[in-house]
C-alpha positions in Angstrom: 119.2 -11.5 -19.2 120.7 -14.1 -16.7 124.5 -13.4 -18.1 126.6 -10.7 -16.2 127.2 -7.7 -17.3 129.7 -5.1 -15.2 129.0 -7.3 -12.4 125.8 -6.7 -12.8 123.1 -10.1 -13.4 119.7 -9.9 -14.1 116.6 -12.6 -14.1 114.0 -13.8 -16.8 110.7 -12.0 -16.4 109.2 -15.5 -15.8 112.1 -16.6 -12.7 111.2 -13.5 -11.0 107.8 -14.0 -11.0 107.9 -17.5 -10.2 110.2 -17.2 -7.3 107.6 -14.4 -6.0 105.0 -16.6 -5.3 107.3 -18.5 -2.5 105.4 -15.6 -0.6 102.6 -16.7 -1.6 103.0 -20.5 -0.5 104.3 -19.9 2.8 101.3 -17.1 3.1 99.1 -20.2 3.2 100.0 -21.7 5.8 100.2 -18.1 8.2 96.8 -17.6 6.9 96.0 -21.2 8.1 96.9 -20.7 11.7 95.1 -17.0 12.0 92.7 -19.4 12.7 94.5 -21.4 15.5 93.4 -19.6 18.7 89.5 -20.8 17.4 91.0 -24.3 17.2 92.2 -24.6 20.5 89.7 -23.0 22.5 87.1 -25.3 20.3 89.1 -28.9 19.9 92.2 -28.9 21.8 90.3 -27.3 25.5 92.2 -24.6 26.8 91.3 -20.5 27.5 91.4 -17.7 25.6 94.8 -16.3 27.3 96.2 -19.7 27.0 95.6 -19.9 23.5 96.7 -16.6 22.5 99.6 -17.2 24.8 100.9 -20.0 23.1 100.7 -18.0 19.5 103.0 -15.6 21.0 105.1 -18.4 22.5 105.5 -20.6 19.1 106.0 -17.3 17.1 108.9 -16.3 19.1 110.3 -20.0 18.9 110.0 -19.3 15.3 112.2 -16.1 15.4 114.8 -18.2 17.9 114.9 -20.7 14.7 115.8 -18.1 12.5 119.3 -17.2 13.1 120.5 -21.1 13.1 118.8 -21.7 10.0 119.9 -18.7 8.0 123.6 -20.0 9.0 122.7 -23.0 7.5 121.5 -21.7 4.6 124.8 -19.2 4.5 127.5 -22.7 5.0 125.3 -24.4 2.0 126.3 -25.1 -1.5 125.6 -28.4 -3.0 124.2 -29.7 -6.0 121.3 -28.6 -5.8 121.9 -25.0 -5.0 121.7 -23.1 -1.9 117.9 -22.5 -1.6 116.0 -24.9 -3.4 116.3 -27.7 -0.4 114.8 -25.7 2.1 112.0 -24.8 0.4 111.6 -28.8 -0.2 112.3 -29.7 3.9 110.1 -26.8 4.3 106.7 -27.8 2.8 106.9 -31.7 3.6 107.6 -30.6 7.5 104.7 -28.4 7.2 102.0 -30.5 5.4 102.7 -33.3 7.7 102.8 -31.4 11.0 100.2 -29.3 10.4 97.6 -32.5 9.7 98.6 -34.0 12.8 98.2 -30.9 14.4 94.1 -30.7 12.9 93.5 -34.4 12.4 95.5 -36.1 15.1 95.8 -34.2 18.2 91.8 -33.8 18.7 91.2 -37.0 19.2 94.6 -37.6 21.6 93.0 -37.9 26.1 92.5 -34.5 27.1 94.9 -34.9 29.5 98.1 -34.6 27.6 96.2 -33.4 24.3 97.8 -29.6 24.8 101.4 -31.1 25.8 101.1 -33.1 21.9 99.6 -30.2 20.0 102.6 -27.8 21.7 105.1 -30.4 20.1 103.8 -30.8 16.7 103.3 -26.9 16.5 107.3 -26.2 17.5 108.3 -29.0 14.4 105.9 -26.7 12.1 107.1 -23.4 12.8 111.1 -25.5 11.9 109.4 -26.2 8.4 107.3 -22.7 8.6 111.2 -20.9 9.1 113.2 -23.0 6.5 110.8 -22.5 3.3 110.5 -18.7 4.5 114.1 -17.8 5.0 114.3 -18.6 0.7 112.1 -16.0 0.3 115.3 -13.3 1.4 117.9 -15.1 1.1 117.7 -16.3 -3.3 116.6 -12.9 -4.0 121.0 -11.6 -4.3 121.3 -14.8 -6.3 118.4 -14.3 -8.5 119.2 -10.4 -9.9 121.4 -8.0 -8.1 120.3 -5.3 -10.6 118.7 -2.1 -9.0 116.3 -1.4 -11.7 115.2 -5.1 -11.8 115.5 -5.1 -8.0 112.1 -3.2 -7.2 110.6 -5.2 -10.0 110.0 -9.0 -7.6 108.7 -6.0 -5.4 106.1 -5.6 -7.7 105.3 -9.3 -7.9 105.9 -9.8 -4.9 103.0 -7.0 -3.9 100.7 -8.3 -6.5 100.7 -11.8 -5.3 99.7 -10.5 -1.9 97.1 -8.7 -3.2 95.3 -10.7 -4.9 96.1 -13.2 -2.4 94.2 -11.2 0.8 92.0 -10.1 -1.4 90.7 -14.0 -2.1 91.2 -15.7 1.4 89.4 -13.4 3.7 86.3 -14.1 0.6 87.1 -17.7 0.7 87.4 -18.1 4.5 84.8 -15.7 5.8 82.1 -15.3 3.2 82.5 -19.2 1.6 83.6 -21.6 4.0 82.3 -19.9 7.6 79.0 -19.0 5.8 78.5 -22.5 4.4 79.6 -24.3 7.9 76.7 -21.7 9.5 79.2 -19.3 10.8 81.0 -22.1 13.0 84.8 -23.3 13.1 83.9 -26.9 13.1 85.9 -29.7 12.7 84.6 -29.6 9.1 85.3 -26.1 8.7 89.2 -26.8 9.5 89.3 -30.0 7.5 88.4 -27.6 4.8 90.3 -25.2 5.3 92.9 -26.9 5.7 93.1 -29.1 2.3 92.8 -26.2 0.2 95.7 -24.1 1.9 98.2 -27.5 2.0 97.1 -28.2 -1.9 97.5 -24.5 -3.0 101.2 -24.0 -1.4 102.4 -27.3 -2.4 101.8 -26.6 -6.1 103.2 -22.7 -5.5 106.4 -24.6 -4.0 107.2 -26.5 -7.4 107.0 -23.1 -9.7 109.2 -21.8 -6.8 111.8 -24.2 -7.4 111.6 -24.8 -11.0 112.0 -20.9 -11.4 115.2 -21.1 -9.3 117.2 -24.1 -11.0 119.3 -21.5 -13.5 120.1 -19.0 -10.8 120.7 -21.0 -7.6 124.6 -21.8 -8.5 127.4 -20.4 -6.8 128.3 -17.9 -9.6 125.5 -16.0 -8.5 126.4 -16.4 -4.7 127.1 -12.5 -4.3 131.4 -13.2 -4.0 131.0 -16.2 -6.4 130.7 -18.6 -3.2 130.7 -19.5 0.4 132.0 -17.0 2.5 133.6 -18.3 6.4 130.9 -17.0 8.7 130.6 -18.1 12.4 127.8 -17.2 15.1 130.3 -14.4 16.0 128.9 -12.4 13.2 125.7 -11.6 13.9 126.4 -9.8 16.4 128.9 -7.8 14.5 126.1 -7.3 11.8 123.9 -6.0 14.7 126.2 -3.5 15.4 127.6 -2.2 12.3 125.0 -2.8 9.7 122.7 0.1 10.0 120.4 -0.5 7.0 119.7 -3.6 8.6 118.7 -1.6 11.9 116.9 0.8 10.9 114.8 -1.7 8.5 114.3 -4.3 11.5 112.5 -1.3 13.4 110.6 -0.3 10.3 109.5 -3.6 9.7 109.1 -5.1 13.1 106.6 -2.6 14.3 104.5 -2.9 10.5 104.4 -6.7 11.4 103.1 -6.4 14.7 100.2 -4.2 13.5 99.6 -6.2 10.5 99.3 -9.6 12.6 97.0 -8.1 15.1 95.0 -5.8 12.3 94.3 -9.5 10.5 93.4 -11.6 13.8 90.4 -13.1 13.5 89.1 -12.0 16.6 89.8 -7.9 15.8 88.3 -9.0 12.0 85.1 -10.2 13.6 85.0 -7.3 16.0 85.3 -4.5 13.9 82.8 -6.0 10.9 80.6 -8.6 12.7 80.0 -6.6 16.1 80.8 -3.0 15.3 79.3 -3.2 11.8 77.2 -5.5 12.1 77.9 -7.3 9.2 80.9 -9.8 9.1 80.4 -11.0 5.9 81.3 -7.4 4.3 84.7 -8.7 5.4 85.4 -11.2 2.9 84.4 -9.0 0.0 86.1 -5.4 0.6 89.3 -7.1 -0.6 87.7 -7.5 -3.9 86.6 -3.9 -4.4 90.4 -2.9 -3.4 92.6 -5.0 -5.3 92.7 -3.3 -8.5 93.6 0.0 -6.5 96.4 -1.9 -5.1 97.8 -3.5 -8.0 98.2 0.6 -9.7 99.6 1.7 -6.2 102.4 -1.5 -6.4 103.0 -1.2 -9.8 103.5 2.9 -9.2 105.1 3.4 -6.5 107.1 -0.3 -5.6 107.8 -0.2 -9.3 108.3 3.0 -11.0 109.5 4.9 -8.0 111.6 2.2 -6.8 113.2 1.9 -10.0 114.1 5.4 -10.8 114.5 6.8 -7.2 115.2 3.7 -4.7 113.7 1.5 -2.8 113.9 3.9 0.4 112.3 6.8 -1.6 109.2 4.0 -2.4 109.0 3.7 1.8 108.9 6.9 3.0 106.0 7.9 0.5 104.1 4.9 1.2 104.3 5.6 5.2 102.8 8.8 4.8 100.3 7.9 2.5 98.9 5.1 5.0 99.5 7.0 8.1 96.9 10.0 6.7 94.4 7.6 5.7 94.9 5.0 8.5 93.5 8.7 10.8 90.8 9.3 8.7 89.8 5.9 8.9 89.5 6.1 12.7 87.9 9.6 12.6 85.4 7.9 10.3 84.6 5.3 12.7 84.3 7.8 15.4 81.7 10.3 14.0 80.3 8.1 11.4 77.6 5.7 11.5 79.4 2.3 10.7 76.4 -0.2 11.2 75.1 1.3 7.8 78.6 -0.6 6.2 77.3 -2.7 3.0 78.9 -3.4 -0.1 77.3 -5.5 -3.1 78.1 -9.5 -2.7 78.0 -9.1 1.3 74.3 -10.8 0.7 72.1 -8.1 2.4 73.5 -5.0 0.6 70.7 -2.6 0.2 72.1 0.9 -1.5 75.0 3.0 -0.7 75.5 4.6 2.2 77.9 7.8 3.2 80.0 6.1 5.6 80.3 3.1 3.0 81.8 5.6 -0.3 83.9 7.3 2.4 84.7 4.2 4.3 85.6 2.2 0.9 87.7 5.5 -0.6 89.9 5.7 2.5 90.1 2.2 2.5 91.7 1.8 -0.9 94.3 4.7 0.1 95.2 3.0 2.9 95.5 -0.4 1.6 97.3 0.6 -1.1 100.1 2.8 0.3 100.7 0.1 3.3 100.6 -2.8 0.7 103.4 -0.8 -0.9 105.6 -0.8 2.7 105.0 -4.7 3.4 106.4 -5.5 0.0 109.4 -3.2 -0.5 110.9 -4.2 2.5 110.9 -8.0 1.3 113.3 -6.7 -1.3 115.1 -3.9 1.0 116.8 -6.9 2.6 118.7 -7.8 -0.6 120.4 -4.7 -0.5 121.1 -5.2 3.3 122.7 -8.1 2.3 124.5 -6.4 -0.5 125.4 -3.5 1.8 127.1 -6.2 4.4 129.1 -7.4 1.1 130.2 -3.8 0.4 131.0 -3.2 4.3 132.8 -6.3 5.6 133.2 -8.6 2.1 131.1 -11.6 3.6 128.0 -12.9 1.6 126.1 -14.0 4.2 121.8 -13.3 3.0 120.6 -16.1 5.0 121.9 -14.6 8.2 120.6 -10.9 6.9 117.5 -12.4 6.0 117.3 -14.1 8.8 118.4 -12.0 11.8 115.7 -9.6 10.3 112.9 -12.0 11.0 114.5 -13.0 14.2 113.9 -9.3 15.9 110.1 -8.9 13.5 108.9 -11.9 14.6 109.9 -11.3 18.3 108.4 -8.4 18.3 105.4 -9.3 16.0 104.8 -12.7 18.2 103.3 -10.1 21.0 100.0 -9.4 18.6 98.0 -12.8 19.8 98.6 -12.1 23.4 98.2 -8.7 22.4 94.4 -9.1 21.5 93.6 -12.2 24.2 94.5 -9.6 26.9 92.4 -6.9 25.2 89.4 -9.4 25.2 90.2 -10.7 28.3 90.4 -7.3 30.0 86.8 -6.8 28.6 85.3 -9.8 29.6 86.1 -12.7 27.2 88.6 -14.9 29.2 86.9 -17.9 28.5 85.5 -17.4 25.1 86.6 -14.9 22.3 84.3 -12.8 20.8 82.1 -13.8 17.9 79.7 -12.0 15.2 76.5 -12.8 17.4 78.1 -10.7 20.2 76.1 -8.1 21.4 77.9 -4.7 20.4 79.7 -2.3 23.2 82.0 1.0 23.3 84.3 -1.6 25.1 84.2 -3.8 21.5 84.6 -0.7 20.0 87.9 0.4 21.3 89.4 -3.0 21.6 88.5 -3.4 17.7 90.1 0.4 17.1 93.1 -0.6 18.4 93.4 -4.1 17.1 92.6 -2.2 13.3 94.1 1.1 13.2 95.8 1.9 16.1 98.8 -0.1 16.0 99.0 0.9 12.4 99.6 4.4 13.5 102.7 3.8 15.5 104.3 1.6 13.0 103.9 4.1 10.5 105.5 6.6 12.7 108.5 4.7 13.6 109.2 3.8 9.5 109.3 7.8 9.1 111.8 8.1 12.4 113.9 4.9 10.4 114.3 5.8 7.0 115.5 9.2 8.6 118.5 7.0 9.0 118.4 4.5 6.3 121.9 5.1 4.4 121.3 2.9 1.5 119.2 5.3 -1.3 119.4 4.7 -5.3 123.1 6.4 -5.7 124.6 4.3 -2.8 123.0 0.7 -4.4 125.0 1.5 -7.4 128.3 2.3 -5.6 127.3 -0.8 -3.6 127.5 -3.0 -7.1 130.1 -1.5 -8.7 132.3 -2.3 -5.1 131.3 -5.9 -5.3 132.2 -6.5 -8.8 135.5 -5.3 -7.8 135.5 -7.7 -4.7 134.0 -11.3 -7.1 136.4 -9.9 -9.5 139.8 -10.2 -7.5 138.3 -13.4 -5.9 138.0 -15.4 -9.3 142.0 -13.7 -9.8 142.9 -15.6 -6.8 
């Protein structure tokens, strides 16, 4: 499967999934700091707009690193490959800045504790950026098939799946319930070991699975190409796949990150429904419904219609449910929310079937959009091949999280205003917080609202998305031509 064929290279079923789970690894650590706000409000002493403040900050240093380190990544080609390194550099910077961030800092004079936990946090986010820019960049290297193509989109959507389907269980109804519902310093300790441990052994698969297909045959051209800073914003310009995918996935990020805050999480199921541990088990009762809508529609659709066909239908999918969600929450009775395994579940309620049906719809078309766009940068990459003959994925890859993550950083300040606004400047919100119609909106908004207009603007971009099924195979038959006359020379 790994031999070319037509100029056309495909994976083992085992590499593909095996690289997937980068995903997963680096989606341990972003997990790990959805708690951060709590952290330094609790252990490092500063306000809730200071806190939430600083996410924004350090997630917008991360999208400044991006660009510099996807042109490393695009000038590399040593002996052990392109991609493997950085996932290496990548996990050792973050399990070591991250405990001095949890273990260290708290116990560093007040005075300057915040100025030390600021410094540690920008050296993360380096090792945060350099693991996740693999996870975009290997995919040309790994298959450049379109049929095999959508098929890491599948793993890739399973992993997260069953991945925030066992955290919020683990980290809500486990770990918070057993430290009585308080981030402690025992809680984070906790919290901590497992999410280091987990992504550290994920990192090895990751690299073991890419030894055969990190070499510069695979390297789109068959090697380096000359690329300069210069080119970005030439990409910018004239690469309109990448455009209209930054919008599309830049506005999806910045709901997801606020729709999985902590704070709206406890809002929405601790205050408005009364009942935050019903949080960490929905996931449960949705992931099968998720796995069929991944395999269906990031699979089979992708596979026999394209990767931008797989989009559009899981936009409108999400966006109809996401408004019957809200609808529900607006003339139903949501205190009567209580699934079996939340620990005071007492019989099924109306708003709970309706509540858990719409649910599962909407999980499972938007779980569809956050995983094919993983793989729709590959064939950004491959379209800037087929447009200007430079193989540069690392700066694709890259300049795509640059603009997401600028405009994604804005979800933490985003929700400390919200709560601030409201009241909670000093202290965020918790599940013994009396309920209000204030509450209420803020967690509305946090949840669903921001859904909506991301939803909308993926519609308005894949309106002008040029790269559908029939132009991906033009796309690979042009570059064949191009590696062809460049192994000739």
């Amino acid at each position: 499967m790994g031999n070319e064929n037509n100029g056309i290279h495909r994976a083992k079923l085992w590499q593909i999934f095996g690289f997937s789970l980068n995903n997963v690894a680096t989606n341990m650590y972003l997990w790990l700091m959805t708690f951060i706000a709590y952290f330094l409000t609790g252990f490092v002493g500063v306000g809730v707009v200071v806190a939430s403040s600083l996410v924004t900050v350090m997630r917008i240093w991360d999208g400044v690193t991006d660009p510099f380190i996807g042109f490393i990544v695009d000038k590399t080609e040593g002996r052990f490959g392109k991609n493997r390194p950085f996932v290496l550099i990548g996990q050792l910077i973050m399990i070591s800045m991250s405990a001095i961030m949890f273990f260290v800092v708290p116990s560093v004079p007040k005075a300057g504790r915040f100025v030390v936990f600021i410094i540690f946090y920008a050296i993360y986010i380096v090792g945060y950026t350099l693991q996740c820019v693999v996870t975009k960049s290997a995919q040309t290297c790994l298959t450049n098939d379109p049929k095999q193509r959508p098929l890491l989109s599948v793993f890739l959507g399973l992993g997260n799946a069953i991945f925030f389907a066992a955290m919020p269980y683990y980290s809500y109804t486990y770990l918070l319930k057993k430290h009585n519902y308080s981030f402690s310093s025992a809680f984070f300790a906790e919290h901590w070991m497992f999410c280091v441990v987990f992504s550290a052994i994920l990192s090895v698969i990751v690299i073991i699975s890419l030894i055969e297909k990190d070499r510069k045959e695979y390297f789109g051209i068959g090697g380096v190409s000359k690329v300069s800073f210069k080119d970005y914003l030439e990409i910018i310009k004239n690469n309109r796949a990448i455009q209209m995918l930054v919008i599309s996935a830049s506005t999806d990020k910045l709901a997801t990150q606020t729709k999985s805050d902590a704070t709206i999480t406890l809002i929405v199921y601790g205050i408005v429904c009364g009942n935050a541990a019903v949080s960490g088990v929905l996931n449960a009762y949705t992931i099968i419904p998720n796995i069929i809508f991944i395999i269906f529609i990031s699979g089979w659709i992708s596979a026999k219609f394209g990767q931008k066909r797989s989009m559009v239908i899981g936009s409108w999918g999400a966006l109809l449910s996401c408004v019957a969600l809200i609808a529900l929450f607006i003339f139903g009775n949501p205190r009567t929310l209580s699934l079996p395994g939340d620990g005071v579940f007492s019989g099924w309620t109306v708003f709970t079937v309706l509540f858990l049906l719409l649910t599962i719809l909407f999980n499972g078309f938007n779980t569809v959009n956050g995983n094919v766009v993983i793989t729709m940068t590959a064939d950004c990459a491959d379209y800037e091949v087929y447009r200007s003959g430079k193989y540069v994925p690392g700066m694709i890859g890259t300049l795509f999280s640059f603009v997401d993550k600028l405009i994604s950083s804005l979800a933490s300040t985003i929700v400390g205003l919200m709560c601030a606004i409201i009241g909670f400047a000093s202290a965020l919100p918790t599940a013994q917080t009396p309920y209000s119609t204030k509450l209420f909106v803020v967690g509305m908004v946090g949840m669903y609202g921001l859904v909506l207009f991301g939803l909308i603007c993926n519609l308005v971009a894949m309106k002008f998305y040029p790269l559908n099924k029939e132009k991906m195979n033009e796309i690979q038959q042009e570059i064949a031509e191009i590696k062809a006359k460049n192994q000739v020379a």
